[in-house]
Residue frames relative to the residue before (quaternion, step in Angstrom):
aa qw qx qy qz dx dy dz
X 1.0000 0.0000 0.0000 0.0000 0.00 0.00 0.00
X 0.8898 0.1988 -0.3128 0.2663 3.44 1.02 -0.34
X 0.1279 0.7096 -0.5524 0.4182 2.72 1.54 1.07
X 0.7186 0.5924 -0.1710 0.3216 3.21 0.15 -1.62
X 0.7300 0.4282 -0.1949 0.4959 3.39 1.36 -0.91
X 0.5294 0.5986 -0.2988 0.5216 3.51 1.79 -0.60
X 0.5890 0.5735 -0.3062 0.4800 3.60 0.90 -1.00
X 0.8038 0.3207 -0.2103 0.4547 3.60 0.40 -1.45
X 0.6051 0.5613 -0.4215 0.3757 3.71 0.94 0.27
X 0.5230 0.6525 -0.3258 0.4411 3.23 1.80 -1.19
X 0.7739 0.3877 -0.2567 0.4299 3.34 0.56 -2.10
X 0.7977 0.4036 -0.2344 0.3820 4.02 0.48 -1.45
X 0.4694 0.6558 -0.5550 0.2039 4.09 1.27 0.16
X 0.5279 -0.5691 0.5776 0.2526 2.71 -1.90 0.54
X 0.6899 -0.5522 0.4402 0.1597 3.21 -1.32 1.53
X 0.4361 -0.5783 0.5127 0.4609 3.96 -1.03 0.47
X 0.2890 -0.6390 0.6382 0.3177 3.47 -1.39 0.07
X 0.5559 -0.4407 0.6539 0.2630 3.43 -2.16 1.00
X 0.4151 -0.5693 0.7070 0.0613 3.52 -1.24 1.32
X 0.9076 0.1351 -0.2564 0.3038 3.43 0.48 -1.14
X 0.5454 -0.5752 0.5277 0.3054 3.07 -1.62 0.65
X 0.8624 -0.0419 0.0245 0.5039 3.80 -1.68 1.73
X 0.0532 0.7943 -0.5440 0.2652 3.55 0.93 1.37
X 0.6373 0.3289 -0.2883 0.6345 3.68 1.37 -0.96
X 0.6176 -0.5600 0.5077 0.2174 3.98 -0.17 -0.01
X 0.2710 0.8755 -0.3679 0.1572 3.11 1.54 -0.44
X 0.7947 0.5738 -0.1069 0.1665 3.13 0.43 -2.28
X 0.5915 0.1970 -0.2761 0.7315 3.81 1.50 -0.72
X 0.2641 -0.6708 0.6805 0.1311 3.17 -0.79 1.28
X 0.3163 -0.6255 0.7108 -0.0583 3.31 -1.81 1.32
X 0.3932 -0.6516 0.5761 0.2982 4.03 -0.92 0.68
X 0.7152 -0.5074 0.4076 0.2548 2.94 -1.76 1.05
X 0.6860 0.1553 -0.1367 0.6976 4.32 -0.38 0.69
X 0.7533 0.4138 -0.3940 0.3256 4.00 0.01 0.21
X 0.0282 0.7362 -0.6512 -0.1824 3.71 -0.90 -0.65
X 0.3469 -0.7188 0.5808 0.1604 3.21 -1.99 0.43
X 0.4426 -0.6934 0.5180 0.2347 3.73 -0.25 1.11
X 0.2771 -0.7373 0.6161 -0.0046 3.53 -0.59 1.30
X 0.1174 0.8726 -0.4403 0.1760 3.72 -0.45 1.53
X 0.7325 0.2116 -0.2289 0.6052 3.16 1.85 0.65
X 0.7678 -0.4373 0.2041 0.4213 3.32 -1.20 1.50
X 0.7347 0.3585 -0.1694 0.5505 4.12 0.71 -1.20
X 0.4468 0.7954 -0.3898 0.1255 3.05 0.33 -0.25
X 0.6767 0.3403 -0.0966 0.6457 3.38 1.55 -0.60
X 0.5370 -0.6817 0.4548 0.2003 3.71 -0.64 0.85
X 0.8309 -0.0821 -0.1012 0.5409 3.51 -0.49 1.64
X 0.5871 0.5245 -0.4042 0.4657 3.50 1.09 0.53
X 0.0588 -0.6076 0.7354 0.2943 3.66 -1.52 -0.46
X 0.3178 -0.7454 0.5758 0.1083 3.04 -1.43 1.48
X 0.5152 0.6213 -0.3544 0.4722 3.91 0.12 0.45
X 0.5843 -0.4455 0.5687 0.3697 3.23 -2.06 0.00
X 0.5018 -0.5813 0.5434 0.3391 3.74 -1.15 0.25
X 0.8828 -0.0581 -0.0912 0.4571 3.90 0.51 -0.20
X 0.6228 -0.6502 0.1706 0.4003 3.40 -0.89 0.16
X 0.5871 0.6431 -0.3717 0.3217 3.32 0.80 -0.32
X 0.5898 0.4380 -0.3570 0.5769 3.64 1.42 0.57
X 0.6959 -0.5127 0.3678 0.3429 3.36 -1.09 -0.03
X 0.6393 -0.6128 0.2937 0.3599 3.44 -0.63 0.64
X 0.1038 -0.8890 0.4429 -0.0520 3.48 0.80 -0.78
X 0.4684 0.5602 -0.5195 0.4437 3.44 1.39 1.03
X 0.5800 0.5534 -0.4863 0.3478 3.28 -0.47 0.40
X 0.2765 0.5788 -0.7124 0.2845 3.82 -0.65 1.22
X 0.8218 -0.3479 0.4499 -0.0352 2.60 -2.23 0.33
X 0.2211 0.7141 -0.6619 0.0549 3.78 0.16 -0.05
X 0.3420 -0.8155 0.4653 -0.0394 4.14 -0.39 1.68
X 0.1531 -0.7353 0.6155 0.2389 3.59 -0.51 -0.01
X 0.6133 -0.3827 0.5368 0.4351 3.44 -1.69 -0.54
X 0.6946 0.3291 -0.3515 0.5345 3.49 -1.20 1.15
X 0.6394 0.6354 -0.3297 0.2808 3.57 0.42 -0.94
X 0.7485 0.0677 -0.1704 0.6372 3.82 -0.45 0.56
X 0.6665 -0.4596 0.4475 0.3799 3.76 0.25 0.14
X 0.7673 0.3770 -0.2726 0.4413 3.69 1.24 -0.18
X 0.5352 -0.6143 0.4572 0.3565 3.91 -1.27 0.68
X 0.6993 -0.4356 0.4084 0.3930 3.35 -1.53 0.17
X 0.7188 -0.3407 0.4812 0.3684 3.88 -0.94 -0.53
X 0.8168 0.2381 0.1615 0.5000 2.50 0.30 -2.50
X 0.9120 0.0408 0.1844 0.3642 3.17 0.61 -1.82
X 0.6470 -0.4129 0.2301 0.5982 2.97 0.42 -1.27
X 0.7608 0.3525 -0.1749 0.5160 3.72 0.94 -0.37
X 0.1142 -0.7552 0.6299 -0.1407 4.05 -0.80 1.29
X 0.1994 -0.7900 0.5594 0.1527 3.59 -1.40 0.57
X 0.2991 -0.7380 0.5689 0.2056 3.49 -1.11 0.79
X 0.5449 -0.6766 0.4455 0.2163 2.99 -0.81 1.11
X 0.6556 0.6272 -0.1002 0.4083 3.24 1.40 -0.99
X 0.1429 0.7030 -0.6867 -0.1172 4.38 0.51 -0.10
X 0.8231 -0.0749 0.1903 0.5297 3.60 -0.70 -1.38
X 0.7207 0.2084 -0.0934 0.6546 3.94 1.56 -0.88
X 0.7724 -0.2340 0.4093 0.4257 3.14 -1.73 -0.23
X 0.0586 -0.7733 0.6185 -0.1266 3.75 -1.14 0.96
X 0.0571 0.7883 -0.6060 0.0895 3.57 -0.89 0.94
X 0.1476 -0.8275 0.5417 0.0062 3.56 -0.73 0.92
X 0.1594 -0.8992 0.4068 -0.0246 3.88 -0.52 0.68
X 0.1248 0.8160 -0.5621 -0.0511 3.53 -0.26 0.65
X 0.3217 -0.6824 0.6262 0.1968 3.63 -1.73 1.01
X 0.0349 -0.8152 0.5755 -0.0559 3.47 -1.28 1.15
X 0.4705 -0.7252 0.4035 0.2999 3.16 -0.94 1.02
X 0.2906 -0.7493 0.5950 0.0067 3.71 -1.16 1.24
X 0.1169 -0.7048 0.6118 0.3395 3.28 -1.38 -0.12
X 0.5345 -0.7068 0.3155 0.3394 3.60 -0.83 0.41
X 0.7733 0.2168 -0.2756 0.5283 3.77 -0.57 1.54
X 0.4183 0.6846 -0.4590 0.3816 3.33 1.71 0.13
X 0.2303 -0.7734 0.5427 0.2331 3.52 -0.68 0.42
X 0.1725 -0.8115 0.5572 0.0355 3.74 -0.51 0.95
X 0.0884 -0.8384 0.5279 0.1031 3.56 -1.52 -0.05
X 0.2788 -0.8080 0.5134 0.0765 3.37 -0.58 1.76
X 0.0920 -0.6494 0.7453 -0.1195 3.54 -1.34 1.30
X 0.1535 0.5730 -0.7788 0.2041 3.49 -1.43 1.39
X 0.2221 -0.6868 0.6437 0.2543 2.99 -1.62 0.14
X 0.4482 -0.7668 0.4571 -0.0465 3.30 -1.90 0.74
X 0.1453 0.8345 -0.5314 -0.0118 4.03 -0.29 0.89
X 0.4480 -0.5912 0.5333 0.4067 3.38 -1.21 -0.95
X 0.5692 -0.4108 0.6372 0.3183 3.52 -1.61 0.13
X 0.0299 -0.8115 0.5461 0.2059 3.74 -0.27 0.14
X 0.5505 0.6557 -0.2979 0.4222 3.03 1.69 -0.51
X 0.6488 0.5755 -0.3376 0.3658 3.72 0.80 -0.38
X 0.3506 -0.8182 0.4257 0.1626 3.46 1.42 0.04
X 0.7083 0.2088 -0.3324 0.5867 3.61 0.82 0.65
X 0.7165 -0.3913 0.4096 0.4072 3.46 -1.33 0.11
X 0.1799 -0.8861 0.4271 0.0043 3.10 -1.87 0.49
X 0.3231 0.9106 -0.2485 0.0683 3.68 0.32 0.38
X 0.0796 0.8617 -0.4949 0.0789 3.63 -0.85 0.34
X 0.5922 -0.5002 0.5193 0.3597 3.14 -1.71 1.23
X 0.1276 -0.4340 0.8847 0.1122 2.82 -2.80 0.69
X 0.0593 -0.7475 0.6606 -0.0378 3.27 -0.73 1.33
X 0.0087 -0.6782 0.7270 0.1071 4.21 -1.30 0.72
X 0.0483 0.7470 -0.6595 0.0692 3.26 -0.68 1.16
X 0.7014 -0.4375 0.4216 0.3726 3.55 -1.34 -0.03
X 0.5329 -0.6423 0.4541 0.3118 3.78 -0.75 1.05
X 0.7776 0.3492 -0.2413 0.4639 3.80 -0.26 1.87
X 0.6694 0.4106 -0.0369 0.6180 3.19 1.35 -1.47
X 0.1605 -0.8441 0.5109 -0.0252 3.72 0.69 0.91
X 0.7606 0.4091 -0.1251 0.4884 3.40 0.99 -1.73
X 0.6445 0.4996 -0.2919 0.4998 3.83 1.10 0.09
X 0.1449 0.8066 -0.5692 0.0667 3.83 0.34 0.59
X 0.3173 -0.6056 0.6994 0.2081 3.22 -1.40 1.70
X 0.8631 -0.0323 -0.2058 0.4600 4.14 0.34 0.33
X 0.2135 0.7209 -0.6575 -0.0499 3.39 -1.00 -0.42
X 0.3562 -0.7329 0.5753 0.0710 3.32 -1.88 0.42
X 0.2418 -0.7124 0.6143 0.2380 3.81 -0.04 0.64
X 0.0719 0.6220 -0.7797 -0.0116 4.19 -1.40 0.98
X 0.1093 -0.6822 0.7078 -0.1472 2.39 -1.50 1.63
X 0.0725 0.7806 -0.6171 0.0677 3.78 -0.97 0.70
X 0.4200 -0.7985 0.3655 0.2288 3.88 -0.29 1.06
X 0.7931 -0.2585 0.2555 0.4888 3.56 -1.00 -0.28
X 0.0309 -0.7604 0.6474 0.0409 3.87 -0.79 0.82
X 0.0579 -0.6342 0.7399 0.2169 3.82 -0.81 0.21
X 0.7503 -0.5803 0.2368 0.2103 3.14 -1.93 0.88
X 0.6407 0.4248 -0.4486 0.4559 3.54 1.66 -0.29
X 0.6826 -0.4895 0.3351 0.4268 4.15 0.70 1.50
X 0.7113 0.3273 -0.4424 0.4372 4.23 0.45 0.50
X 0.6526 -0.6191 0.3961 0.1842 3.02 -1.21 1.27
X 0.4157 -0.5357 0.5707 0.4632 4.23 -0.72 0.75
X 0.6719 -0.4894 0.5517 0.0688 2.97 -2.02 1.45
X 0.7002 0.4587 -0.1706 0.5198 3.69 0.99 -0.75
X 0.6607 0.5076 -0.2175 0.5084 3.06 1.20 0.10
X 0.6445 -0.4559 0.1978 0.5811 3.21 0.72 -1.01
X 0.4733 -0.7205 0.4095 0.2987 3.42 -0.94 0.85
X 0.4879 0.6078 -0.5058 0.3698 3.76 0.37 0.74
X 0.4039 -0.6883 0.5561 0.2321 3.31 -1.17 1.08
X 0.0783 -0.8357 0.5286 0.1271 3.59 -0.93 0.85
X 0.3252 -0.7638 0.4443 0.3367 3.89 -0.56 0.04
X 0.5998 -0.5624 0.3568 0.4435 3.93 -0.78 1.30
X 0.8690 0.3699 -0.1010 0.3129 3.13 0.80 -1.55
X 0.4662 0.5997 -0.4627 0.4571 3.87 1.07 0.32
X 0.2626 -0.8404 0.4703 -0.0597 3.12 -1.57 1.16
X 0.4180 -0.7077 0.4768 0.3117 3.72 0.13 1.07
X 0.0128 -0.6795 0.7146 0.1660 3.72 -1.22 0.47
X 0.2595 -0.7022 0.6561 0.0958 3.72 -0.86 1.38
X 0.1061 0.6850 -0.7157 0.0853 3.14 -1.40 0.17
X 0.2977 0.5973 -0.7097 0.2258 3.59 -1.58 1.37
X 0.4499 -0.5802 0.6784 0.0276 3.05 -1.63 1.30
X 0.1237 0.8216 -0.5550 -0.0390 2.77 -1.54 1.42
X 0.4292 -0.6529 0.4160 0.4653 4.11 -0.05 -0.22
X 0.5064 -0.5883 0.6112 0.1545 3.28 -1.47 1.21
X 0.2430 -0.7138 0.6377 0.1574 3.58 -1.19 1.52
X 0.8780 0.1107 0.0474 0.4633 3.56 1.22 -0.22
X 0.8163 -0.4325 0.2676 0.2740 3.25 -1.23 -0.55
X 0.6421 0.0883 -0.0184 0.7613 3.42 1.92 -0.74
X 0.0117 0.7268 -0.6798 0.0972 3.33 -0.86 1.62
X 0.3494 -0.8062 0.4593 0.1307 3.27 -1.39 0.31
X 0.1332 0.8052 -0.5392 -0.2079 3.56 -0.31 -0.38
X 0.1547 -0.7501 0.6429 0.0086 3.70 -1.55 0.93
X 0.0810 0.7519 -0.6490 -0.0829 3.13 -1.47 0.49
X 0.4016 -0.6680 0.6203 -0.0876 3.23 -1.21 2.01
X 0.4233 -0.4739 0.7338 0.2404 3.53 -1.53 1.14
X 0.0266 -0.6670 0.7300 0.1467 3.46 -1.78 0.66
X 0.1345 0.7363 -0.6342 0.1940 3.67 0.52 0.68
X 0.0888 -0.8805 0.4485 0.1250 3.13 -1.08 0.56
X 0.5812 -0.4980 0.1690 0.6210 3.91 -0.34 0.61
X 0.5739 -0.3120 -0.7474 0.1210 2.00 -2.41 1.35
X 0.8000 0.4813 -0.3352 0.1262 3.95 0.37 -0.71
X 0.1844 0.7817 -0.4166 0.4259 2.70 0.86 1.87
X 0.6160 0.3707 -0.4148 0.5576 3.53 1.39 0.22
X 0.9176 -0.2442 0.1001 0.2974 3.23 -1.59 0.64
X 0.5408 0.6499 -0.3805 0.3748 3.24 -0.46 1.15
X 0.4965 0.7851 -0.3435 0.1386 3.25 1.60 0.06
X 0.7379 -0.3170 0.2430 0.5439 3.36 -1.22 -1.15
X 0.6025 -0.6200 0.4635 0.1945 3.54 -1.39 -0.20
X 0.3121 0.8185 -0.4823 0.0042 3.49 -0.30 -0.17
X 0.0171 0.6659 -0.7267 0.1680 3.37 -1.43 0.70
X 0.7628 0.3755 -0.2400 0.4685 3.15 -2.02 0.44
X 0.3216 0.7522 -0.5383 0.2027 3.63 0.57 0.50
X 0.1413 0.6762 -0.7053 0.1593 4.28 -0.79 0.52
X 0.1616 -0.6734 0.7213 0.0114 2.52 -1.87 1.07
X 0.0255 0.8891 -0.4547 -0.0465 3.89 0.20 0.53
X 0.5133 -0.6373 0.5102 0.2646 3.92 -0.51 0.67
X 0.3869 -0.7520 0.4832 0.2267 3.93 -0.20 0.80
């Protein structure tokens, strides 16, 4: 009998659940080869698009991509955000935690190839409020790309493809009850206009 009961848990469990809300971009739908320049805090579904207070830069301004666009596919599906609009961009979602639960965050990750200089930026999960205290974060970083998909020689001598995506993935523990997680272009001036990282495919799943 408990065999029998092990078996039917294996075959009939229930799957982990995505914490986050429109992790693929899906939801404001964007035409195939176009995109829609995100310039206010709501602007993107289940996200905040912005810094968290004033004494930093604003940091509204990304990208919300279709399929076809830059020359590269989606992650997931068909729709991906540049971190990058004309400035630096950062987008944020709050999720509900339990405290000491240990969780794990999976997204995938590309470049702009079109921006012609390197690119990179923090994923930061910090406690809902405390922005500047992160119980994790990850630094993506991808180097110069020119537009026929091979990386500048001065940079490094590996050949990269426009269209191949990184899948990150790290686990962290929950200080509480409302946690967050953000991810922030870190270009810096001049390579701070358009051209940034990518992201898509975002989950957060309870271990």
């Amino acid at each position: 009998m408990k065999k029998l009961v092990s078996i039917l848990f294996t075959v009939c469990g229930i799957s982990a659940q995505n914490l986050i809300t429109n992790g693929d971009f899906e939801t404001d739908a964007v035409s195939a080869g176009a995109f829609s320049r995100i310039t206010t805090t709501n602007g993107l579904t289940g996200w905040w698009v912005g810094a968290d207070n004033s004494s930093t830069p604003a940091l509204v301004d990304v990208d919300l991509c279709g399929e076809g666009v830059l020359a590269a596919p989606s992650g997931n599906a068909t729709q991906f955000v540049d971190l990058n609009g004309l400035e630096r961009g950062r987008i944020r979602q709050d999720f509900t935690t339990t405290g000491a639960a240990t969780y794990t965050v999976t997204f995938k990750y590309a470049k702009n190839r079109n921006g012609g200089i390197g690119a990179d930026a923090w994923c930061r999960v910090f406690e809902t409020g405390t922005p500047g205290i992160a119980i994790a974060s990850r630094f993506l970083t991808l180097p110069v790309m020119s537009t026929s998909g091979t990386t500048d020689t001065n940079q490094v001598s590996t050949v990269v493809s426009a269209n191949v995506w990184t899948e990150a993935t790290f686990g962290f523990t929950a200080t509480g009850t409302a946690t967050s997680i953000a991810f922030e272009a870190n270009n810096a001036p001049p390579e701070k206009a358009s051209g940034g990282i990518l992201i898509d495919d975002v989950s957060i799943e309870e271990d």
